[in-house]
PADRENVO-843246 format. One record per residue: residue number from 1; residue in three letters; x, y negated, z negated of N, C-alpha, C in turn. Coordinates in Angstrom, 3 decimals. Layout:
N
  num  residuo      n.c1      n.c2      n.c3     ca.c1     ca.c2     ca.c3      c.c1      c.c2      c.c3
  NUM      ALA         X         Y         Z         X         Y         Z         X         Y         Z
...
This chain:
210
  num  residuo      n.c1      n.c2      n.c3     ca.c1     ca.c2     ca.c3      c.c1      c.c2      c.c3
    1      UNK   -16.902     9.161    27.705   -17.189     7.728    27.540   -17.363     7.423    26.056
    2      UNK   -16.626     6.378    25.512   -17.389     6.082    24.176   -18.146     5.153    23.717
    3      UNK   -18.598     5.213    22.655   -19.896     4.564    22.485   -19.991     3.298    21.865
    4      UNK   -20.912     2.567    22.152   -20.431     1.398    22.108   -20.687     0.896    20.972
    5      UNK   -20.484     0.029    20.437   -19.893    -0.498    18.851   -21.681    -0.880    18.642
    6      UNK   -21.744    -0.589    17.222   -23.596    -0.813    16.942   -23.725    -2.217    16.940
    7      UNK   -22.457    -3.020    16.504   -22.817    -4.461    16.302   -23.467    -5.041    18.142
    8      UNK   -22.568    -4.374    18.965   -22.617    -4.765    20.169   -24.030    -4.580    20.735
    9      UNK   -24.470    -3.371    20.255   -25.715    -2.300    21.144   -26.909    -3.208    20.047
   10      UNK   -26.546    -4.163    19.039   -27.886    -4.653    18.573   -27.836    -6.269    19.524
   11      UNK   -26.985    -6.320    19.219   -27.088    -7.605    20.571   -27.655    -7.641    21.902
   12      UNK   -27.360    -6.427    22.343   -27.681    -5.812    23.956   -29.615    -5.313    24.262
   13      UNK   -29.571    -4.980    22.986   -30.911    -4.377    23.266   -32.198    -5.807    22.598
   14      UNK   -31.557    -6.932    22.221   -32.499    -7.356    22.194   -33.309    -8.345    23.560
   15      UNK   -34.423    -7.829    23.261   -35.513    -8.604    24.557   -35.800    -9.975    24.650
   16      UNK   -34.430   -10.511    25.816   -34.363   -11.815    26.329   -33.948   -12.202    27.458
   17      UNK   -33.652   -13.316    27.952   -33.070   -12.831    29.183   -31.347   -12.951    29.351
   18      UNK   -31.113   -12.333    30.167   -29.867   -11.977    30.005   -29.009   -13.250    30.303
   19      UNK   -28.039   -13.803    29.535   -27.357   -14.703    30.077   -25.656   -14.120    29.020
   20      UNK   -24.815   -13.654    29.490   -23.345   -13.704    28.999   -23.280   -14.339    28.187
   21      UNK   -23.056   -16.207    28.082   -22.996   -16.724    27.164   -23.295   -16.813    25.608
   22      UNK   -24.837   -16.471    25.961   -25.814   -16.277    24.970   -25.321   -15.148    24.353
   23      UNK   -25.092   -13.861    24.730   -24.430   -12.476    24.095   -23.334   -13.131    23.212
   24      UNK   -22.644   -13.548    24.018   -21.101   -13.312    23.396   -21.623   -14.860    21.994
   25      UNK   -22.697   -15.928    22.016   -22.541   -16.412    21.355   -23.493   -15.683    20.009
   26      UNK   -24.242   -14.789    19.957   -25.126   -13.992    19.496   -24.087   -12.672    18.781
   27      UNK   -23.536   -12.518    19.643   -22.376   -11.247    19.041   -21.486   -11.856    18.241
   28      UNK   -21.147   -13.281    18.521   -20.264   -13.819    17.064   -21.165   -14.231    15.961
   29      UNK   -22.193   -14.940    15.793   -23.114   -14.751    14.903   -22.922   -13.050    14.074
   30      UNK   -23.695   -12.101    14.878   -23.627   -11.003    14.234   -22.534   -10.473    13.488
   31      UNK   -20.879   -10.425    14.229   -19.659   -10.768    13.357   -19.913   -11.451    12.177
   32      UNK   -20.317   -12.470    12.544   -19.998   -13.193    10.834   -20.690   -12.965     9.566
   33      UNK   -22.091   -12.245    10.341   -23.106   -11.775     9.148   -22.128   -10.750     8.677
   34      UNK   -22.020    -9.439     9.704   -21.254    -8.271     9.417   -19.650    -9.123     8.165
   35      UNK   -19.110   -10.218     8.593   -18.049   -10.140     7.865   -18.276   -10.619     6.575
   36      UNK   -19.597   -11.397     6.294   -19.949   -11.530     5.184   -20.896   -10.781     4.544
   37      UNK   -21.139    -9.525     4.625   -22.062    -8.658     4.050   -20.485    -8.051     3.905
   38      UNK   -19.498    -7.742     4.427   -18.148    -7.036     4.190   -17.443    -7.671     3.003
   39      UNK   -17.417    -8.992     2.827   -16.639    -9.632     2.030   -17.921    -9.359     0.484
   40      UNK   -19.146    -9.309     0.778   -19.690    -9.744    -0.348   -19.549    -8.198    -1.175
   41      UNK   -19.598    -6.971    -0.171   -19.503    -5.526    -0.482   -18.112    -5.688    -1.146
   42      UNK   -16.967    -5.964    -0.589   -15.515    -6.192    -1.424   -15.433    -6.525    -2.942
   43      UNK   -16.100    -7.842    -2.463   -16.032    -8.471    -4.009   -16.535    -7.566    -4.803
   44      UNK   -17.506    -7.448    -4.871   -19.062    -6.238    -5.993   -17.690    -5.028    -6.157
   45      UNK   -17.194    -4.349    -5.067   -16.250    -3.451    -5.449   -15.185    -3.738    -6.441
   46      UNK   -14.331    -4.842    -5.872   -13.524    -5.527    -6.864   -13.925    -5.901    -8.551
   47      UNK   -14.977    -6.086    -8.390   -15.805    -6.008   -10.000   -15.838    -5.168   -10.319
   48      UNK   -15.873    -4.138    -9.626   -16.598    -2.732   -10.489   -15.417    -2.261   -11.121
   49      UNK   -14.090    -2.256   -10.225   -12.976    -1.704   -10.588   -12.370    -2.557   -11.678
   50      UNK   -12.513    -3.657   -11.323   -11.995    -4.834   -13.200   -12.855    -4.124   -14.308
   51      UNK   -13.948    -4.067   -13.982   -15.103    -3.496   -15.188   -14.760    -2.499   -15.154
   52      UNK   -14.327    -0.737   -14.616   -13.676    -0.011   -14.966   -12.642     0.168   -15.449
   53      UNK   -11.534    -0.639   -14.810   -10.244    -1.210   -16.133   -10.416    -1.368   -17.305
   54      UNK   -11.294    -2.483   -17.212   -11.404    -2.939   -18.441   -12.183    -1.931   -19.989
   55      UNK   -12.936    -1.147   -18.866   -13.853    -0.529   -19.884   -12.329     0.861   -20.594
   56      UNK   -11.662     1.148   -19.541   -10.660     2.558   -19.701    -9.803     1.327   -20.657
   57      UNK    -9.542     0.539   -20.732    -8.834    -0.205   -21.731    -9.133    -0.404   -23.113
   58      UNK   -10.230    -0.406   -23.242   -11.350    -0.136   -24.708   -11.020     1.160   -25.166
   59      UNK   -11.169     1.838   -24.254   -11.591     3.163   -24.787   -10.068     3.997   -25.328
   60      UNK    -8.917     3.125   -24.207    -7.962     3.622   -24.702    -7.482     3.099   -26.240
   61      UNK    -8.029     1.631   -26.776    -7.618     1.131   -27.907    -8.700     2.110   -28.916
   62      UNK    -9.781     2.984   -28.378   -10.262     3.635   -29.571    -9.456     4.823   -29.871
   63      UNK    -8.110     5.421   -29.099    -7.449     6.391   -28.932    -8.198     7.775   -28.122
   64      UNK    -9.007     6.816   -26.768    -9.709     7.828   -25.840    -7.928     8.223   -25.052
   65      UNK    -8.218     9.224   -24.226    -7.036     9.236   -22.933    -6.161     9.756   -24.055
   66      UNK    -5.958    10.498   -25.394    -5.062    11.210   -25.792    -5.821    11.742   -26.892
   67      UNK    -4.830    13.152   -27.140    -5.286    14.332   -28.343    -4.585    14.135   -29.151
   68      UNK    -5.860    13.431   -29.854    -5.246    13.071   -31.629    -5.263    14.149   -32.352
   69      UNK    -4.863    14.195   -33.370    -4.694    15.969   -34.507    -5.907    14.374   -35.412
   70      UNK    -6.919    15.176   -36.084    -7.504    14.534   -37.016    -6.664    15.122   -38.461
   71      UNK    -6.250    13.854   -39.673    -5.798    14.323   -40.738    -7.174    14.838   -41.869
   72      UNK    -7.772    14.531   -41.334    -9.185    15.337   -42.431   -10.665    15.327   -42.117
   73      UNK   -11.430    16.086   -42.686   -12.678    16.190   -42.121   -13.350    14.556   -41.918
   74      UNK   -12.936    13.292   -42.216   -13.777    11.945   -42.752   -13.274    11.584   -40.908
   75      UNK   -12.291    12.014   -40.764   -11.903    11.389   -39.062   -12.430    11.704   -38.224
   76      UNK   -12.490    13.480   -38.058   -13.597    14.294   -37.644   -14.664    13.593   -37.277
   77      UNK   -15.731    13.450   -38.234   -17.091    12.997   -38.485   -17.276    11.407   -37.551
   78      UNK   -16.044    10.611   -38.217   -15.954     9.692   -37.719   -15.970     9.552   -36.020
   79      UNK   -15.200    10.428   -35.336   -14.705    10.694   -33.879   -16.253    11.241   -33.237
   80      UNK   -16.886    12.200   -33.887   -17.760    12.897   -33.080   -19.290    11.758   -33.534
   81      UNK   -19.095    11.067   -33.948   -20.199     9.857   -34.722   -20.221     8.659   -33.628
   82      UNK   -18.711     8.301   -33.658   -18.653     6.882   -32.985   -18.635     6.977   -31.272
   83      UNK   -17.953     8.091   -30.697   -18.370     8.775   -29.384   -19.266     9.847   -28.603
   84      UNK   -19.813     8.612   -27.840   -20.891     9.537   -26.980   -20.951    11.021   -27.109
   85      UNK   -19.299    11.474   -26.284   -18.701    12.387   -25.768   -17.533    12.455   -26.411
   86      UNK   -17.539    13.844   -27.220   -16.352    14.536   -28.345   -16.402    16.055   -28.147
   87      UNK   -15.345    16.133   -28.076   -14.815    17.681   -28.262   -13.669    17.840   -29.677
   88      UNK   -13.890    18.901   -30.153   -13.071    18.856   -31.464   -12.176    20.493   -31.354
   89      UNK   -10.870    20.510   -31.299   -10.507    22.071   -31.593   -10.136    22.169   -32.976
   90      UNK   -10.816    23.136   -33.703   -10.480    24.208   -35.136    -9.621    24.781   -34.637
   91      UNK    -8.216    24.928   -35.671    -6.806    25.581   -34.978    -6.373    26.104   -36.250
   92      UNK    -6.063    27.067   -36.084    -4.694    27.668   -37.149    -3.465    27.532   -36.797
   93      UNK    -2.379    26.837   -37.513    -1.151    26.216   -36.860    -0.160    27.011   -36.717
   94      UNK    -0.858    28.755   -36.958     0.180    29.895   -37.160    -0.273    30.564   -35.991
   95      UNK    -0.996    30.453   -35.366    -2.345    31.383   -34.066    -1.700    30.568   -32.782
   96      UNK    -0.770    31.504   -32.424    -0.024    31.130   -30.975    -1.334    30.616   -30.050
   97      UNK    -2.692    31.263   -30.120    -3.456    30.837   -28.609    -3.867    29.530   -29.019
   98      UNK    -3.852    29.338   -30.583    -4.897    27.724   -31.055    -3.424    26.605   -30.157
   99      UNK    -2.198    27.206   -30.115    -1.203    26.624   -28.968    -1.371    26.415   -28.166
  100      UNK    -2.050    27.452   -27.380    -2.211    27.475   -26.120    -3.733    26.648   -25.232
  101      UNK    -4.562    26.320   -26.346    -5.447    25.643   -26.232    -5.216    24.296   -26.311
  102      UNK    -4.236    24.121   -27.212    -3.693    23.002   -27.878    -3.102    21.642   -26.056
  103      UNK    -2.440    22.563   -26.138    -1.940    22.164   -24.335    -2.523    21.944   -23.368
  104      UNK    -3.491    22.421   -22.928    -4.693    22.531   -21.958    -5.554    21.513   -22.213
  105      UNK    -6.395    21.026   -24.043    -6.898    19.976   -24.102    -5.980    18.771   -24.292
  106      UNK    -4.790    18.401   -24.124    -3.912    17.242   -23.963    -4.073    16.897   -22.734
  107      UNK    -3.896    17.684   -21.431    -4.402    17.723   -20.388    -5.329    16.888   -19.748
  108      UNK    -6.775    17.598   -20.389    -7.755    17.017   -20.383    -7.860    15.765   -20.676
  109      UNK    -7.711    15.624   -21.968    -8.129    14.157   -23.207    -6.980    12.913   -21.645
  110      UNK    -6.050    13.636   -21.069    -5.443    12.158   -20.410    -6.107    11.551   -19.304
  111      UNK    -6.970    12.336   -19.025    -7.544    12.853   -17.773    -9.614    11.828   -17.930
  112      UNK    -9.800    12.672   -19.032   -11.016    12.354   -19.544   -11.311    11.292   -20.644
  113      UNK   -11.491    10.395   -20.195   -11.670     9.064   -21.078   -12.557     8.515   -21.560
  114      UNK   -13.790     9.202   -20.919   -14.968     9.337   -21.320   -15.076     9.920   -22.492
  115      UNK   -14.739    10.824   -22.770   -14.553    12.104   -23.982   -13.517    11.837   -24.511
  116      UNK   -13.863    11.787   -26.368   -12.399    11.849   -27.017   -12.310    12.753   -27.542
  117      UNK   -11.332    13.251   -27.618   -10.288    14.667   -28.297    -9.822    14.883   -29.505
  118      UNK   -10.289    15.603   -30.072    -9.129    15.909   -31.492    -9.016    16.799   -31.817
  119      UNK    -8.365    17.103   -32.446    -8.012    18.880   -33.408    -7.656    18.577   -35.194
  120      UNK    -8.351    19.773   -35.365    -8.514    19.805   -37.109    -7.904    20.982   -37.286
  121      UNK    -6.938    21.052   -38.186    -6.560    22.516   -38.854    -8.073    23.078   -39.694
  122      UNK    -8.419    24.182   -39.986    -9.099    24.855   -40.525    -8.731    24.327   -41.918
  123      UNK    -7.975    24.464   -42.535    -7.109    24.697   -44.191    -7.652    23.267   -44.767
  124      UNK    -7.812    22.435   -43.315    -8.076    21.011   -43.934    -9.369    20.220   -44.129
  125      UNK   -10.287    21.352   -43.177   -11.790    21.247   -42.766   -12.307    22.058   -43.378
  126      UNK   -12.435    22.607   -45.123   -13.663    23.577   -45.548   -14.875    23.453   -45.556
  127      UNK   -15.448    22.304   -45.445   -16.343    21.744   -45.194   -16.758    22.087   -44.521
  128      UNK   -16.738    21.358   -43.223   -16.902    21.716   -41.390   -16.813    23.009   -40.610
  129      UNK   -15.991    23.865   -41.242   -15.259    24.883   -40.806   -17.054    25.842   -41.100
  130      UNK   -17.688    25.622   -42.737   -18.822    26.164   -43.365   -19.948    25.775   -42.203
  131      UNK   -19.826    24.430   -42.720   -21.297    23.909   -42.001   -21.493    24.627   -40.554
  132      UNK   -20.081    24.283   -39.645   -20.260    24.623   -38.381   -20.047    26.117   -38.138
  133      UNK   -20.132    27.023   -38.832   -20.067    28.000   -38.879   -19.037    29.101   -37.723
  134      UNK   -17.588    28.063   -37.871   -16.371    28.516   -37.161   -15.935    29.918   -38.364
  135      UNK   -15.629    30.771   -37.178   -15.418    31.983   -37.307   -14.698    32.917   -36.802
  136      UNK   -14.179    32.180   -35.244   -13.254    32.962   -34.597   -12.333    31.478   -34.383
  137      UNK   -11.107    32.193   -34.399   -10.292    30.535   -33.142    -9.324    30.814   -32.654
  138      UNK    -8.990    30.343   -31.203    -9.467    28.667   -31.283   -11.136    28.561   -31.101
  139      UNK   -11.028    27.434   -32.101   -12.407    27.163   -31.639   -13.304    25.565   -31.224
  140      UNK   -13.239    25.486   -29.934   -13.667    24.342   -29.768   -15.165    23.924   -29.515
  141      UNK   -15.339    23.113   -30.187   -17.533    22.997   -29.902   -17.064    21.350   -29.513
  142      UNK   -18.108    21.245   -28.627   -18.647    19.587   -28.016   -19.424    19.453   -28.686
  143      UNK   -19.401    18.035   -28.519   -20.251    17.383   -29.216   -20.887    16.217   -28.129
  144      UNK   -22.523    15.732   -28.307   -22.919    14.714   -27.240   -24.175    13.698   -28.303
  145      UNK   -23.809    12.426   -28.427   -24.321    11.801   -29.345   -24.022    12.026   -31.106
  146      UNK   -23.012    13.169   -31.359   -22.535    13.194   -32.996   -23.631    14.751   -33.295
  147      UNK   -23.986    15.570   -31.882   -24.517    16.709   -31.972   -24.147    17.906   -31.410
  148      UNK   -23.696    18.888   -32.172   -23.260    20.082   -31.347   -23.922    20.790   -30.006
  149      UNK   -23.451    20.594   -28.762   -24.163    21.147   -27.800   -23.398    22.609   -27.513
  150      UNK   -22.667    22.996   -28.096   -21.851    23.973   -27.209   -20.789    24.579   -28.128
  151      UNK   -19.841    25.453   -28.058   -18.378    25.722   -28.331   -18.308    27.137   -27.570
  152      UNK   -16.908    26.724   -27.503   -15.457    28.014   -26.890   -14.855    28.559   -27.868
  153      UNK   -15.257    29.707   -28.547   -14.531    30.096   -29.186   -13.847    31.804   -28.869
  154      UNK   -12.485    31.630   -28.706   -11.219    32.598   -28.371   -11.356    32.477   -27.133
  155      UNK   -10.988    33.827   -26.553   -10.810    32.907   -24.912   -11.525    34.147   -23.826
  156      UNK   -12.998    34.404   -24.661   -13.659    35.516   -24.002   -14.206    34.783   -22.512
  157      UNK   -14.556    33.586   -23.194   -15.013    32.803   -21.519   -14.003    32.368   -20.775
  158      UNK   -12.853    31.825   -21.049   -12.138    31.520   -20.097   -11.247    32.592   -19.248
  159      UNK   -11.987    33.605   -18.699   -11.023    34.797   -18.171   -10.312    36.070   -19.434
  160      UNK   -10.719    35.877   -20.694   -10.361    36.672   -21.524    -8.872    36.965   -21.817
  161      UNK    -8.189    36.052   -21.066    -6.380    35.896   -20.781    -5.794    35.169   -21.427
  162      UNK    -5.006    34.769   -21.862    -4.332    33.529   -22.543    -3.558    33.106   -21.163
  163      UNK    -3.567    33.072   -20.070    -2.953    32.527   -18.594    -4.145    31.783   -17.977
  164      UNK    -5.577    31.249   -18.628    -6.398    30.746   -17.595    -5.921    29.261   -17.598
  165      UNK    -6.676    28.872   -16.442    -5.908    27.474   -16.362    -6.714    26.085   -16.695
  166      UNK    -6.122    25.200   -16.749    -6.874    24.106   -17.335    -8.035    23.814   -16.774
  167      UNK    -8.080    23.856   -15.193    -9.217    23.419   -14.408   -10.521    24.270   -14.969
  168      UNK   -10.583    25.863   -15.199   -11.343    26.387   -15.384   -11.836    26.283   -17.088
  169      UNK   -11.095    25.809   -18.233   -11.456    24.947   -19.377   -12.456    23.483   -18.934
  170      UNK   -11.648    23.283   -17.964   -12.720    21.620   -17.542   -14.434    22.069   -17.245
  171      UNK   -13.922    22.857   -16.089   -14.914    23.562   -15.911   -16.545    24.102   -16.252
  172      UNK   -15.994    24.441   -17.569   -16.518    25.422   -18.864   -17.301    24.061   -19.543
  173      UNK   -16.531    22.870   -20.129   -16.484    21.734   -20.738   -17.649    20.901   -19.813
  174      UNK   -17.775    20.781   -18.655   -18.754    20.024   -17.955   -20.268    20.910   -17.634
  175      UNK   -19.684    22.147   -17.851   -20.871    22.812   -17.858   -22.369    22.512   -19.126
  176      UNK   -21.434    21.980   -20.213   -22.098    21.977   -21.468   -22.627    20.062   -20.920
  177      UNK   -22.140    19.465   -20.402   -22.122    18.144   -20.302   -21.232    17.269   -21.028
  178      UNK   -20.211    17.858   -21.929   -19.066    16.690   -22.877   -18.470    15.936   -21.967
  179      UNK   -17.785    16.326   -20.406   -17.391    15.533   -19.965   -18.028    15.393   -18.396
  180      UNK   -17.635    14.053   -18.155   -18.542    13.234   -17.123   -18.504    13.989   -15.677
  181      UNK   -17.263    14.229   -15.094   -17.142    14.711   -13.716   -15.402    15.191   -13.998
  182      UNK   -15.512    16.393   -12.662   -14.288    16.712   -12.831   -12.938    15.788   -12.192
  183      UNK   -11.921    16.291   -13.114   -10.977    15.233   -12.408    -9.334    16.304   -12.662
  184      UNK    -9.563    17.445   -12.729    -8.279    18.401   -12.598    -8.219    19.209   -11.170
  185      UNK    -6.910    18.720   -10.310    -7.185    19.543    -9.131    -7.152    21.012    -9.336
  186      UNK    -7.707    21.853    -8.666    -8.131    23.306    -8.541    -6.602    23.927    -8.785
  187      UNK    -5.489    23.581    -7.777    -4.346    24.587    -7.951    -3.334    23.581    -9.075
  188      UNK    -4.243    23.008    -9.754    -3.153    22.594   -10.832    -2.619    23.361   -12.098
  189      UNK    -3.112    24.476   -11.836    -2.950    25.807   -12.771    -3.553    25.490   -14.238
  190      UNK    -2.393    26.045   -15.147    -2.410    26.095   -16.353    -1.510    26.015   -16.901
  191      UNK    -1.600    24.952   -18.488    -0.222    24.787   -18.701    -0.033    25.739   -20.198
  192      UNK     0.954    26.435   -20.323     1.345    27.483   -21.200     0.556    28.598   -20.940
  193      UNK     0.104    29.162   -20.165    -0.223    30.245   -19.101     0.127    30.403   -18.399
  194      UNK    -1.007    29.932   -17.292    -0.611    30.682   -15.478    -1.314    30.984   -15.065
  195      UNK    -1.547    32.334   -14.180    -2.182    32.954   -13.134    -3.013    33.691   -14.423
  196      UNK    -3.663    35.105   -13.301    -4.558    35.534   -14.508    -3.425    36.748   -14.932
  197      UNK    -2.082    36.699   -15.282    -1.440    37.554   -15.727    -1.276    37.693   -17.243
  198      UNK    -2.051    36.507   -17.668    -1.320    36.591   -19.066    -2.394    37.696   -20.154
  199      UNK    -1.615    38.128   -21.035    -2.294    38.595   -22.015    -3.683    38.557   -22.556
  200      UNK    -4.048    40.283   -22.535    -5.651    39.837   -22.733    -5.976    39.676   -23.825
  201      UNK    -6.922    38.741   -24.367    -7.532    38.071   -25.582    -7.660    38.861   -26.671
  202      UNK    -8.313    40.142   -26.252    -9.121    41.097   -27.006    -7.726    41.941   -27.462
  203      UNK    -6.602    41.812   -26.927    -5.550    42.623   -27.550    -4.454    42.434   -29.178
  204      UNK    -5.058    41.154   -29.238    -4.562    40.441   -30.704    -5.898    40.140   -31.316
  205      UNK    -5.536    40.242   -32.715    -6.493    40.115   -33.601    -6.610    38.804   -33.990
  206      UNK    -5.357    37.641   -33.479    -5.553    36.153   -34.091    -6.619    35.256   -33.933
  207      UNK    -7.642    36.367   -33.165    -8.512    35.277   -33.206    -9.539    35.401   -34.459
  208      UNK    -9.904    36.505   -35.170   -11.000    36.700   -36.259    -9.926    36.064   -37.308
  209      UNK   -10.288    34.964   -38.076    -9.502    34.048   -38.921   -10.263    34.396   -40.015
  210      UNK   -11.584    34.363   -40.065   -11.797    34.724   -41.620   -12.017    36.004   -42.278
């Protein structure tokens, strides 16, 4: 047997006397509350999603939703200053894995709009490279309010492989808090990797840069 509709069973159970009419004129009442508590829930939804548009539209005119290369440390500063949520990769443009990182946060940055993205060559950051005391790479540190909470540097955490996959970078990245919630499906692999076949980390020296 199935059960009977709640709008119906609040009509039924209230203590009066029974007359058909009265139900069925009591059960359209209740309809119309129900269709206007439905319409008013719609609308509020419909807002939220304009106000989420609108807000992913901002963020895309600050160049959120893509991985910018920063041309010098003043952009840098600027990026991890003016956003909440920043991640920055230190790359050597000769270090095949600062590649392979390179790919994985493009990924991300389209994905994560909350968080903006960039990459600095080392050669161009002496500054930053000092202060922040980068030493292996790739090397990526978050940032939350224009403050270092975190960095990945080579690829001892991500499976020690140059094949881990993007989801498990996201992963890693929300763990620290840079970005908001995940949004990479699980078997979406990795892009310029793979499975866990690829090459282990510890077998090239490109990552000790200085």
């Amino acid at each position: 047997m199935t059960t009977i509709d709640p709008t119906v069973a609040k009509v039924l159970d209230k203590d009066r006397p029974k007359d058909d009419s009265e139900d069925e004129d009591t059960l359209l009442e209740e309809l119309e509350s129900d269709t206007a508590a439905l319409d008013a829930f719609r609308e509020k939804r419909i807002q939220q999603l304009h106000d989420e548009l609108h807000r992913a539209r901002v963020m895309q005119s600050l160049s959120h939703g893509a991985y910018t290369p920063a041309t010098d440390e003043h952009q840098v500063l600027t990026h991890t200053t003016t956003s909440k949520f920043s991640v920055v990769h230190f790359f050597h443009k000769d270090f095949n894995r600062c590649k392979i990182m390179d790919s994985h946060l493009e990924v991300l940055a389209r994905k994560h709009f909350d968080t903006k993205f960039t990459s600095i060559d080392v050669e161009k950051a002496p500054f930053l490279v000092e202060r922040l005391k980068v030493r292996v790479l790739p090397c990526v540190i978050a940032f939350v309010d224009g403050k270092s909470v975190d960095r990945i540097e080579g690829f001892a955490e991500l499976g020690n492989t140059d094949g881990f996959s993007t989801k498990m970078l996201e992963l890693r990245l929300l763990a620290c808090g840079v970005l908001v919630r995940e949004k990479v499906d699980e078997d979406a692999g990795g892009v310029g990797g793979g499975g866990g076949g690829g090459k282990n980390a510890e077998s090239d020296d490109e990552e000790d840069w200085d």
